[in-house]
mmCIF file of the N, C-alpha and C atoms, coordinates in Angstrom:
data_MODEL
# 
_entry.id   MODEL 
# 
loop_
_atom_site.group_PDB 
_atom_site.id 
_atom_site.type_symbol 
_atom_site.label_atom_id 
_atom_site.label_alt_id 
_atom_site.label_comp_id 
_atom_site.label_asym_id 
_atom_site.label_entity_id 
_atom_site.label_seq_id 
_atom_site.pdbx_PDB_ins_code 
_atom_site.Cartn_x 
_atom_site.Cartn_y 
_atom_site.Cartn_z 
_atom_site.occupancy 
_atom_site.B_iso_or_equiv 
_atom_site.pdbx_formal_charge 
_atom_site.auth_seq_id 
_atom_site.auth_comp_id 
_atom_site.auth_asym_id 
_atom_site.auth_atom_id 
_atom_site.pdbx_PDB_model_num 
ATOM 1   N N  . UNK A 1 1  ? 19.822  -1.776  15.772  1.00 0.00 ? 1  UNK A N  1 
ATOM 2   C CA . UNK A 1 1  ? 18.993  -2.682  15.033  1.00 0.00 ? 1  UNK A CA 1 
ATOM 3   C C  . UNK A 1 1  ? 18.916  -2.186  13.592  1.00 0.00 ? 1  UNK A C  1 
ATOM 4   N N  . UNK A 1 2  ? 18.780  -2.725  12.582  1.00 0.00 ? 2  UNK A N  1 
ATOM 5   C CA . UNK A 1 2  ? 18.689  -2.975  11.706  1.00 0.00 ? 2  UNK A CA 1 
ATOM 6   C C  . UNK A 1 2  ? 17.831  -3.259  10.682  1.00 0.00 ? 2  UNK A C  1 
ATOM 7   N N  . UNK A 1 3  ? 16.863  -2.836  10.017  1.00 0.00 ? 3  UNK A N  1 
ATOM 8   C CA . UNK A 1 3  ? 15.435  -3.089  8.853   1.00 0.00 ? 3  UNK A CA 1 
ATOM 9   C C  . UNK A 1 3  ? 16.242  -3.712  7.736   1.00 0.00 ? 3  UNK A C  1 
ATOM 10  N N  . UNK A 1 4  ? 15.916  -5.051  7.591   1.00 0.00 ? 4  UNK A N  1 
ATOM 11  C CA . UNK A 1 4  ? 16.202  -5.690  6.379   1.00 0.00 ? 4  UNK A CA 1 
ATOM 12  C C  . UNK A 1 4  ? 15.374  -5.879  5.354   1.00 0.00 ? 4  UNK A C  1 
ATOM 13  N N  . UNK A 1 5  ? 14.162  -6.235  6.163   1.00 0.00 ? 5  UNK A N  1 
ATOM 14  C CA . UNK A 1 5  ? 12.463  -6.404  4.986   1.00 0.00 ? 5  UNK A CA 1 
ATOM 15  C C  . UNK A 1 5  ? 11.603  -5.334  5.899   1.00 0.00 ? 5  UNK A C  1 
ATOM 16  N N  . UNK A 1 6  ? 10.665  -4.988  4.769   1.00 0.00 ? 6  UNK A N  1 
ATOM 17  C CA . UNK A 1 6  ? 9.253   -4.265  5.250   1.00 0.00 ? 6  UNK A CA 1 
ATOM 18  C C  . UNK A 1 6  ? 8.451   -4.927  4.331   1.00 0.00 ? 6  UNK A C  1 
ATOM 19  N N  . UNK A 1 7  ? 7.249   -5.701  4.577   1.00 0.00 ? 7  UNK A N  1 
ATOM 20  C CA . UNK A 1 7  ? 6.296   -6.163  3.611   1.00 0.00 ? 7  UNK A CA 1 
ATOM 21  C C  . UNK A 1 7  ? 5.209   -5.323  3.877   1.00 0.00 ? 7  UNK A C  1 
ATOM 22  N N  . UNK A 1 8  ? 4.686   -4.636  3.078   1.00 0.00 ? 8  UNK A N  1 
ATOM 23  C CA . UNK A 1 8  ? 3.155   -3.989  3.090   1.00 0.00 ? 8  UNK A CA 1 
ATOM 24  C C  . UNK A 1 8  ? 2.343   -5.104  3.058   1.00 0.00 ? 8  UNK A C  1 
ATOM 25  N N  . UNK A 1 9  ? 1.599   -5.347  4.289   1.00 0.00 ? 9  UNK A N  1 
ATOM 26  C CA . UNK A 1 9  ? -0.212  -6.246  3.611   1.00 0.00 ? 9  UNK A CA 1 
ATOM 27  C C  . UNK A 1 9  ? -0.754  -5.545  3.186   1.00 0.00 ? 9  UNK A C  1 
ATOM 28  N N  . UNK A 1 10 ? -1.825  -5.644  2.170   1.00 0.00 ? 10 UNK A N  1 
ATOM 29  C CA . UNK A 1 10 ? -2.583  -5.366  1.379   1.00 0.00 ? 10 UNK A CA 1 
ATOM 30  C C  . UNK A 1 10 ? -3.988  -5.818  1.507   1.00 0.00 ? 10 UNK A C  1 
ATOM 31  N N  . UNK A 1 11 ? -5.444  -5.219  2.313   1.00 0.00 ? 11 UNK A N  1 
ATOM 32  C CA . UNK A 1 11 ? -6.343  -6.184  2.598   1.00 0.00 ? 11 UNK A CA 1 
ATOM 33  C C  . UNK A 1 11 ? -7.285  -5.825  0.971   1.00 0.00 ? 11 UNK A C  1 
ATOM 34  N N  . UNK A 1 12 ? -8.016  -7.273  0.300   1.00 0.00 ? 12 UNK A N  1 
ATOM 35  C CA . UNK A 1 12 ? -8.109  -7.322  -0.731  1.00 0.00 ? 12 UNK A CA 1 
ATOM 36  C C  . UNK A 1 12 ? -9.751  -7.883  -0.305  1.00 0.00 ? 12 UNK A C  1 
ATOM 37  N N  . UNK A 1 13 ? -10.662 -7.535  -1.527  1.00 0.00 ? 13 UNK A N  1 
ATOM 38  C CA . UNK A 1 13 ? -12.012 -8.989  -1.492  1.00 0.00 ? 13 UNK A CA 1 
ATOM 39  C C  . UNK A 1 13 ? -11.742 -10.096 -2.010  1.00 0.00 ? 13 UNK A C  1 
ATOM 40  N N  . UNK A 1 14 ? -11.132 -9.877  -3.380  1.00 0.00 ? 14 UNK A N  1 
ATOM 41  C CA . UNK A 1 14 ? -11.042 -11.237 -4.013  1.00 0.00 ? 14 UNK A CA 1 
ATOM 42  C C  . UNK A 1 14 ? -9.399  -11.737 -4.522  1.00 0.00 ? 14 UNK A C  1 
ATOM 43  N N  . UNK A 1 15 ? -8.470  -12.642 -4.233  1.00 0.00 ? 15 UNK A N  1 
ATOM 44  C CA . UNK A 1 15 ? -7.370  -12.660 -3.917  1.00 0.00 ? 15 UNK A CA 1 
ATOM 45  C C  . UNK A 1 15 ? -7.130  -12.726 -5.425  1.00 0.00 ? 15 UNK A C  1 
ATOM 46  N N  . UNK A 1 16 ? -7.944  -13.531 -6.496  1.00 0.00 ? 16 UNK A N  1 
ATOM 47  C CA . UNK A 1 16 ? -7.947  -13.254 -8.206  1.00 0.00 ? 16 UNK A CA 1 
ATOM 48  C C  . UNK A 1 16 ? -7.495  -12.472 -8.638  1.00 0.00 ? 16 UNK A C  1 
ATOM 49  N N  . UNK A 1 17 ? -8.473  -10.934 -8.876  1.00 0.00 ? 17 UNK A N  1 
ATOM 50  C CA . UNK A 1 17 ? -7.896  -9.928  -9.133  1.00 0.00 ? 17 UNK A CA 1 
ATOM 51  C C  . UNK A 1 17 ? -6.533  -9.453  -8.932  1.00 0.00 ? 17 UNK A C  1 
ATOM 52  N N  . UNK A 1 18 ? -6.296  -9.692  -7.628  1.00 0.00 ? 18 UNK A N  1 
ATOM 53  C CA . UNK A 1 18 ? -4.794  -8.892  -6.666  1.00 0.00 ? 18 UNK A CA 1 
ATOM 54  C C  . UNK A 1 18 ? -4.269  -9.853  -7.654  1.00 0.00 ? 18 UNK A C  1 
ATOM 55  N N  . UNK A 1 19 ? -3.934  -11.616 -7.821  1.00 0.00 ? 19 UNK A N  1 
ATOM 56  C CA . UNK A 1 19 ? -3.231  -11.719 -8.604  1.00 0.00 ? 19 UNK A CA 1 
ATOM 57  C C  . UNK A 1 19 ? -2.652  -11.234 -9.964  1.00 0.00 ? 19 UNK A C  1 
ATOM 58  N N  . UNK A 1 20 ? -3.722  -11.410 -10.650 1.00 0.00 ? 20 UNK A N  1 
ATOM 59  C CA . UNK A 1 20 ? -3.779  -10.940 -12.258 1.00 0.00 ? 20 UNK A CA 1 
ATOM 60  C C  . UNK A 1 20 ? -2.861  -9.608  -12.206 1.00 0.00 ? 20 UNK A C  1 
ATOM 61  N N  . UNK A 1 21 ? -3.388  -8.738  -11.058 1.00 0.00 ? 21 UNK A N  1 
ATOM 62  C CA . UNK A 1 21 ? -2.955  -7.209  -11.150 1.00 0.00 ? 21 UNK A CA 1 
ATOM 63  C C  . UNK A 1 21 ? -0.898  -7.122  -10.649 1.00 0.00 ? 21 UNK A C  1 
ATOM 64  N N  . UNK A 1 22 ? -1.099  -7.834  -9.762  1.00 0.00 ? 22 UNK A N  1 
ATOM 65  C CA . UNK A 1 22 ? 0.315   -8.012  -9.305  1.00 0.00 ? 22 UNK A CA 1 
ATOM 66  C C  . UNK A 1 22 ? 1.287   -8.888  -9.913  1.00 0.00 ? 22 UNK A C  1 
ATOM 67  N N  . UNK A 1 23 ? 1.011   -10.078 -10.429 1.00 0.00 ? 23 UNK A N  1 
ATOM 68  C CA . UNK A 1 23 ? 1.377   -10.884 -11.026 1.00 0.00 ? 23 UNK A CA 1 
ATOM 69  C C  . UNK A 1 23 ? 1.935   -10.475 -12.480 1.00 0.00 ? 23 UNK A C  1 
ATOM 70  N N  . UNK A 1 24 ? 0.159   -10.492 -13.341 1.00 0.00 ? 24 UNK A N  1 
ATOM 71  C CA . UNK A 1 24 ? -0.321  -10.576 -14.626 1.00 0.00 ? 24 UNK A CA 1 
ATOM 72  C C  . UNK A 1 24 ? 0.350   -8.788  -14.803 1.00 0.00 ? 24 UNK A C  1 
ATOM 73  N N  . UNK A 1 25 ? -0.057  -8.045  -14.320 1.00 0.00 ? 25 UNK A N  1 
ATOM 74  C CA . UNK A 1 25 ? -0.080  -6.489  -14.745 1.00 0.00 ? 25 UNK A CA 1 
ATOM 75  C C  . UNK A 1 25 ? 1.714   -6.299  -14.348 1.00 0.00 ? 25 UNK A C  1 
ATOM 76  N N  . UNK A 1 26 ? 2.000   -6.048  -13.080 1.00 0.00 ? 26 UNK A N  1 
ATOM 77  C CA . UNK A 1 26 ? 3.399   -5.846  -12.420 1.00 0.00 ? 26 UNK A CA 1 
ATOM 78  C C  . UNK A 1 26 ? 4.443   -6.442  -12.519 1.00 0.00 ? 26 UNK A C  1 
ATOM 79  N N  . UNK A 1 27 ? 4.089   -7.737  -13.362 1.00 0.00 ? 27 UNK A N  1 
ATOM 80  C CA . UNK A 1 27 ? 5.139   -9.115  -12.931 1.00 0.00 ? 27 UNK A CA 1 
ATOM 81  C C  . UNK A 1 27 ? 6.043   -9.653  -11.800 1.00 0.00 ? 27 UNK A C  1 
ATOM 82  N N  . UNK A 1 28 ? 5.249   -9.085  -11.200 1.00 0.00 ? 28 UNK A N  1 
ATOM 83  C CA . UNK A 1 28 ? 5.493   -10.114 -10.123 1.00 0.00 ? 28 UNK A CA 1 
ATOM 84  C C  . UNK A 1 28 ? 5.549   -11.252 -9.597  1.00 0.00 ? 28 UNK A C  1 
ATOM 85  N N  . UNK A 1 29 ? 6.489   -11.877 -8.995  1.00 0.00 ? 29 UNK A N  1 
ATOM 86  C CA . UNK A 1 29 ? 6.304   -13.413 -8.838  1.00 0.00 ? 29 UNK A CA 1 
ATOM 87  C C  . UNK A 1 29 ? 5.541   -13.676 -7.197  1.00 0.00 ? 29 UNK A C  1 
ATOM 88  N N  . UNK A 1 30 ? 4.544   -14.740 -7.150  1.00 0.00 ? 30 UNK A N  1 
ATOM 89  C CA . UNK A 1 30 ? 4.139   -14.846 -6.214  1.00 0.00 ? 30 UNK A CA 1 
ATOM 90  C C  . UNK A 1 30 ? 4.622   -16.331 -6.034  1.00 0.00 ? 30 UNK A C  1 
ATOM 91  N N  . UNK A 1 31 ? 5.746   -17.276 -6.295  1.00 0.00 ? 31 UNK A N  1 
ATOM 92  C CA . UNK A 1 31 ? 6.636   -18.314 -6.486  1.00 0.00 ? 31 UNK A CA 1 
ATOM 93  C C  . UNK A 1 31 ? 6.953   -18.495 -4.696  1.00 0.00 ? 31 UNK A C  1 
ATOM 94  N N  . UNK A 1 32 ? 6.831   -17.227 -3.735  1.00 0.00 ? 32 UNK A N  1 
ATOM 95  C CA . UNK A 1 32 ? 6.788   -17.245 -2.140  1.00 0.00 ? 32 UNK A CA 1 
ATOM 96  C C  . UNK A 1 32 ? 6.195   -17.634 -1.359  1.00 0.00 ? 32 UNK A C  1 
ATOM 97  N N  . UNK A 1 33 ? 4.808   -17.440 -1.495  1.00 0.00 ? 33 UNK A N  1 
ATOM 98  C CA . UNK A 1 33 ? 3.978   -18.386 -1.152  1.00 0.00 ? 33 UNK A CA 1 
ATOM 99  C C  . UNK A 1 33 ? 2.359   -18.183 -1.376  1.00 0.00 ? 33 UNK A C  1 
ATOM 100 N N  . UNK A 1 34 ? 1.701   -19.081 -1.329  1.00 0.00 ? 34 UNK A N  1 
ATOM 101 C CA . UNK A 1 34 ? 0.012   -18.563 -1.906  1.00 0.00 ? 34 UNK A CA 1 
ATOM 102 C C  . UNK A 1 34 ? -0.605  -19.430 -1.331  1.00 0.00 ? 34 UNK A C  1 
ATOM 103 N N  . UNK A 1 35 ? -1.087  -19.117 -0.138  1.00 0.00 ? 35 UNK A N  1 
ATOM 104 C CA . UNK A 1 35 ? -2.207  -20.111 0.703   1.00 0.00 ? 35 UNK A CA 1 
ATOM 105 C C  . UNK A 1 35 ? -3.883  -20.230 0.154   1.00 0.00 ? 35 UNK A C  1 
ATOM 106 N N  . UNK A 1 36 ? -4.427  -18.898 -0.592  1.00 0.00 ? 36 UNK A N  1 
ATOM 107 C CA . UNK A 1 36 ? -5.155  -19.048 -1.207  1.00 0.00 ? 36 UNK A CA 1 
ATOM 108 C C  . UNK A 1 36 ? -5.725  -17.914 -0.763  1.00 0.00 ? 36 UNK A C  1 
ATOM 109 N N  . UNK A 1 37 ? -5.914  -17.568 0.729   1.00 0.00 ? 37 UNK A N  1 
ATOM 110 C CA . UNK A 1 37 ? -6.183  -16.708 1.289   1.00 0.00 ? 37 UNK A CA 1 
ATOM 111 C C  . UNK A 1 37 ? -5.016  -15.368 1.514   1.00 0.00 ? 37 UNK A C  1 
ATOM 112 N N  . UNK A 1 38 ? -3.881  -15.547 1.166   1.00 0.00 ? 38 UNK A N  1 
ATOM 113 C CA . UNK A 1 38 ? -2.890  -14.945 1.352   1.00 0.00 ? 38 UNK A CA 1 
ATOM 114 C C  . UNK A 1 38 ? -1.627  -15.254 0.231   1.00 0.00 ? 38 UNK A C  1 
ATOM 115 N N  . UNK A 1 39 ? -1.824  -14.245 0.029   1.00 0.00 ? 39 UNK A N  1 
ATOM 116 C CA . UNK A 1 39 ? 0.288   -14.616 -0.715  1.00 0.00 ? 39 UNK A CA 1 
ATOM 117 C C  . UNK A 1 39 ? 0.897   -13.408 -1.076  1.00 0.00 ? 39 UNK A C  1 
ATOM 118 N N  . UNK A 1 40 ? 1.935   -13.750 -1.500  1.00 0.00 ? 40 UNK A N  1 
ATOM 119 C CA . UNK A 1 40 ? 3.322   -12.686 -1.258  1.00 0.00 ? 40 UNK A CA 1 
ATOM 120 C C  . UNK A 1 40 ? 3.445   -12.297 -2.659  1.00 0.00 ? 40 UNK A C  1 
ATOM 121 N N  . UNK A 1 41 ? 3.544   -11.351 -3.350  1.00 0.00 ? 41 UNK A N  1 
ATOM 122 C CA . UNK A 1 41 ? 4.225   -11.294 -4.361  1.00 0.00 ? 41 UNK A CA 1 
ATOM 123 C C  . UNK A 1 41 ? 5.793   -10.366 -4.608  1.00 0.00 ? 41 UNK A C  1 
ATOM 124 N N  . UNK A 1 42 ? 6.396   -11.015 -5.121  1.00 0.00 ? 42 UNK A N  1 
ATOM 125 C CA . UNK A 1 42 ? 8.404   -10.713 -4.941  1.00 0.00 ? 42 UNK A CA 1 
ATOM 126 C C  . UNK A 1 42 ? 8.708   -9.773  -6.536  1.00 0.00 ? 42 UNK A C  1 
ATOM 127 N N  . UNK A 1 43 ? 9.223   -9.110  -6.552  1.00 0.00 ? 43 UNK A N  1 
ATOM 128 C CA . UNK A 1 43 ? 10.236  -8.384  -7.544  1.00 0.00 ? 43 UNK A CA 1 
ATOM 129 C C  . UNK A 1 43 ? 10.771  -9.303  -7.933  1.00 0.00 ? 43 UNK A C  1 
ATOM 130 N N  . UNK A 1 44 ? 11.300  -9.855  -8.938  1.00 0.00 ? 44 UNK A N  1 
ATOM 131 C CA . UNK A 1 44 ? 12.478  -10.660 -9.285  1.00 0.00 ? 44 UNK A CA 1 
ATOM 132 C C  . UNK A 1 44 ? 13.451  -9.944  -9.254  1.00 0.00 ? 44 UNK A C  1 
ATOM 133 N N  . UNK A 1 45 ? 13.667  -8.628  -9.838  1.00 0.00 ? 45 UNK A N  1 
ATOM 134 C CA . UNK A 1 45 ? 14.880  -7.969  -9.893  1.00 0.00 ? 45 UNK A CA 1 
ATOM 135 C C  . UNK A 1 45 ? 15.300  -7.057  -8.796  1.00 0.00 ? 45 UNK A C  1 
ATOM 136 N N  . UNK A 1 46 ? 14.552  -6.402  -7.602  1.00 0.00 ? 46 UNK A N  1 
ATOM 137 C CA . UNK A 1 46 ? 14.683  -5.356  -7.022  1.00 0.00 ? 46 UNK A CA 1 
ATOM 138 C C  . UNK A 1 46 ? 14.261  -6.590  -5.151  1.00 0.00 ? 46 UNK A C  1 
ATOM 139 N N  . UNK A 1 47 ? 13.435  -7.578  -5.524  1.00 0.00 ? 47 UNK A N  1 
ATOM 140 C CA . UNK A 1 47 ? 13.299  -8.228  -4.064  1.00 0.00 ? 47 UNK A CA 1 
ATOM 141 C C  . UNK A 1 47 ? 12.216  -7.565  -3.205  1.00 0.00 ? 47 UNK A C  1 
ATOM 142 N N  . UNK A 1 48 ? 11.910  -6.323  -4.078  1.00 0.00 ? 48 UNK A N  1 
ATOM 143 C CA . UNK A 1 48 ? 10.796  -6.088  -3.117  1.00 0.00 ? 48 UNK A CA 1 
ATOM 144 C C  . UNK A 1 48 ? 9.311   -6.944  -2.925  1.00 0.00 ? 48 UNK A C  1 
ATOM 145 N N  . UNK A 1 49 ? 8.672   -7.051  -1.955  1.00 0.00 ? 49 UNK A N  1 
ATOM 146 C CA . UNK A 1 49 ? 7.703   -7.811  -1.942  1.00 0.00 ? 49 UNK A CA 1 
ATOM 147 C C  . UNK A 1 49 ? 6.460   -6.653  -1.275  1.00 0.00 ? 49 UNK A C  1 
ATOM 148 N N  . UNK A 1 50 ? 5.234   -7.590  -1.671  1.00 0.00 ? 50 UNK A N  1 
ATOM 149 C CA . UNK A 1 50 ? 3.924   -6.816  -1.019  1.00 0.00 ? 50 UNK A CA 1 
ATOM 150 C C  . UNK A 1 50 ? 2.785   -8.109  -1.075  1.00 0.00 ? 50 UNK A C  1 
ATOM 151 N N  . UNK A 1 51 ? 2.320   -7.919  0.660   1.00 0.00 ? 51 UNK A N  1 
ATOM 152 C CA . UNK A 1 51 ? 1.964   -9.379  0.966   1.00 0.00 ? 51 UNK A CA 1 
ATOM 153 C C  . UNK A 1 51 ? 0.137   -9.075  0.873   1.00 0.00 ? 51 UNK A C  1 
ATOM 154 N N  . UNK A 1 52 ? -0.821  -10.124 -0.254  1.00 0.00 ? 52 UNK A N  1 
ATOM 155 C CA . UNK A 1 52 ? -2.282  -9.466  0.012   1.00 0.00 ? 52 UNK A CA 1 
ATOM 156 C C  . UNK A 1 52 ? -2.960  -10.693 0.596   1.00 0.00 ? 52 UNK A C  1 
ATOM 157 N N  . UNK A 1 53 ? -3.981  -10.090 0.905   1.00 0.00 ? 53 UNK A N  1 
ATOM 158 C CA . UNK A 1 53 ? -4.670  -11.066 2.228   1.00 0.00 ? 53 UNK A CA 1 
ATOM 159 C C  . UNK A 1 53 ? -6.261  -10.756 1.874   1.00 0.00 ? 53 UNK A C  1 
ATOM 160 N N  . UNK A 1 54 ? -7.030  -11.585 2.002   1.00 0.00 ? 54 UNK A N  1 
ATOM 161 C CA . UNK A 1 54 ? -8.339  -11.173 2.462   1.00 0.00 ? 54 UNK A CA 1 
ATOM 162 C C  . UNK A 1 54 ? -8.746  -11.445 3.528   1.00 0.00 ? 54 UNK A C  1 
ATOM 163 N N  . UNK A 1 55 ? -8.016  -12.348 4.376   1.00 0.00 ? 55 UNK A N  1 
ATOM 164 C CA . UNK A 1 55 ? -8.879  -12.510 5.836   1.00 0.00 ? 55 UNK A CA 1 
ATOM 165 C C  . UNK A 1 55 ? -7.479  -13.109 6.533   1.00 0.00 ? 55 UNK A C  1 
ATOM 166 N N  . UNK A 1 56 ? -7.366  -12.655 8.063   1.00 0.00 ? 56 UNK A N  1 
ATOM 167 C CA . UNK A 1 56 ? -6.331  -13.621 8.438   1.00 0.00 ? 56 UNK A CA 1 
ATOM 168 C C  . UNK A 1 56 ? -6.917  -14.998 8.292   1.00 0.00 ? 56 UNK A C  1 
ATOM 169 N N  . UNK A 1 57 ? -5.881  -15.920 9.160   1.00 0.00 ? 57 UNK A N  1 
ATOM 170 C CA . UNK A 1 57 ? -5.999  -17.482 9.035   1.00 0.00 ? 57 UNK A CA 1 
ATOM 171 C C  . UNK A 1 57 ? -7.122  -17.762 10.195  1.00 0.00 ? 57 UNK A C  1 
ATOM 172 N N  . UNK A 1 58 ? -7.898  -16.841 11.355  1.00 0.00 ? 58 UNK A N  1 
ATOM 173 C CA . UNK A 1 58 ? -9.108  -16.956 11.878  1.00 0.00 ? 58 UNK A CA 1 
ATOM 174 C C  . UNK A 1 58 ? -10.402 -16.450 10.747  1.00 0.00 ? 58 UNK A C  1 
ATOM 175 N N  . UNK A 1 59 ? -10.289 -15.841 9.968   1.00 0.00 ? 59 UNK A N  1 
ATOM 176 C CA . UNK A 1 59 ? -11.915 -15.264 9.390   1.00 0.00 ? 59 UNK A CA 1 
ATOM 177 C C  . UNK A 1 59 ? -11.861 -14.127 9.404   1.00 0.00 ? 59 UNK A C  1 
ATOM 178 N N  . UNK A 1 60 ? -11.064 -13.352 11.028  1.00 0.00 ? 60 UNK A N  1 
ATOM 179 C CA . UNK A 1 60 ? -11.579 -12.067 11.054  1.00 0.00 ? 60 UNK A CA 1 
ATOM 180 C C  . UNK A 1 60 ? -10.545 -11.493 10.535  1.00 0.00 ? 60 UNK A C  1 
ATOM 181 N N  . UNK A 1 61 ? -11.414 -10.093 9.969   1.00 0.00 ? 61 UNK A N  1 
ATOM 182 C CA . UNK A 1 61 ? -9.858  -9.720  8.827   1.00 0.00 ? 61 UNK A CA 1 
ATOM 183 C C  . UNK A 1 61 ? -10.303 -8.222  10.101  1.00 0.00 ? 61 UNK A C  1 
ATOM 184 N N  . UNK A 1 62 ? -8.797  -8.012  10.885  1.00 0.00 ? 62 UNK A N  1 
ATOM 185 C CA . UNK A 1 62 ? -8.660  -7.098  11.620  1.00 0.00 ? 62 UNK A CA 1 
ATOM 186 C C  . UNK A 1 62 ? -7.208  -6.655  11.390  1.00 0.00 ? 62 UNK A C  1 
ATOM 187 N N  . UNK A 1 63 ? -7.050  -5.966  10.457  1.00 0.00 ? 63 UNK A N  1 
ATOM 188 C CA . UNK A 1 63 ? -5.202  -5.858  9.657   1.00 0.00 ? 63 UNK A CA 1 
ATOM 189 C C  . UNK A 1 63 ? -5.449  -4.514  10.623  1.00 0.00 ? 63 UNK A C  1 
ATOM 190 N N  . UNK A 1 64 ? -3.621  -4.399  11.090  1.00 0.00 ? 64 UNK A N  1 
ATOM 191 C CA . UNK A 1 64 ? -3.563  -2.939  11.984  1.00 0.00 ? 64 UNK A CA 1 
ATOM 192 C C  . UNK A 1 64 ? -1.970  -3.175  11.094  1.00 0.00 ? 64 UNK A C  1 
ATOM 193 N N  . UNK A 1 65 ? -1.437  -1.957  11.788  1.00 0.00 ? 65 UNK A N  1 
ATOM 194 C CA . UNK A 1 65 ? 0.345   -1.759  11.369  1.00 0.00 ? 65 UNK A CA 1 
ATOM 195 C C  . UNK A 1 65 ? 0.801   -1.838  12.721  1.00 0.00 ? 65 UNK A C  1 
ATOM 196 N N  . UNK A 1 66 ? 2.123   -3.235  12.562  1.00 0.00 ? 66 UNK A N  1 
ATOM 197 C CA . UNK A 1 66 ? 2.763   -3.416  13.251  1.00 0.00 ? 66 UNK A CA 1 
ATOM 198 C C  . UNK A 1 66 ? 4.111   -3.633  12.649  1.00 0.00 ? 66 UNK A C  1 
ATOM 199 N N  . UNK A 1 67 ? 4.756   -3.098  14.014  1.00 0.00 ? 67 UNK A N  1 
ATOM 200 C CA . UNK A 1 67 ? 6.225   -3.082  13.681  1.00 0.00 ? 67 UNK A CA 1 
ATOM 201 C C  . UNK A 1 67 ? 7.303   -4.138  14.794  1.00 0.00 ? 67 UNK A C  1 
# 
């Protein structure tokens, strides 16, 4: 088997900030996706990504590491 992607979540309070900081500060593109509660932000040049969240899509924000 094979690792092609690893996305880090990131649990956040306010998804604003994480933008500005990832976006605005890192340049990062978050062009992947942005539910409001969640989004991705991408490298343009390198592809790496790092995904921030404040709550899953139930409310409860219970983030563990899975592989």
């Amino acid at each position: 088997m094979k690792v092609n992607r690893v996305i880090p979540d990131i649990v956040v309070d306010d998804l604003d900030p994480a933008r500005d900081f990832y976006a605005g500060f890192l340049g990062l593109s978050n062009e992947e996706f942005d539910l409001g509660w969640v989004a991705c932000f991408t490298s343009p040049d390198a592809g790496a990504s790092v995904q921030v969240l404040t709550d899953d899509e139930t409310g409860q924000n219970s983030v563990h590491a899975a592989l």
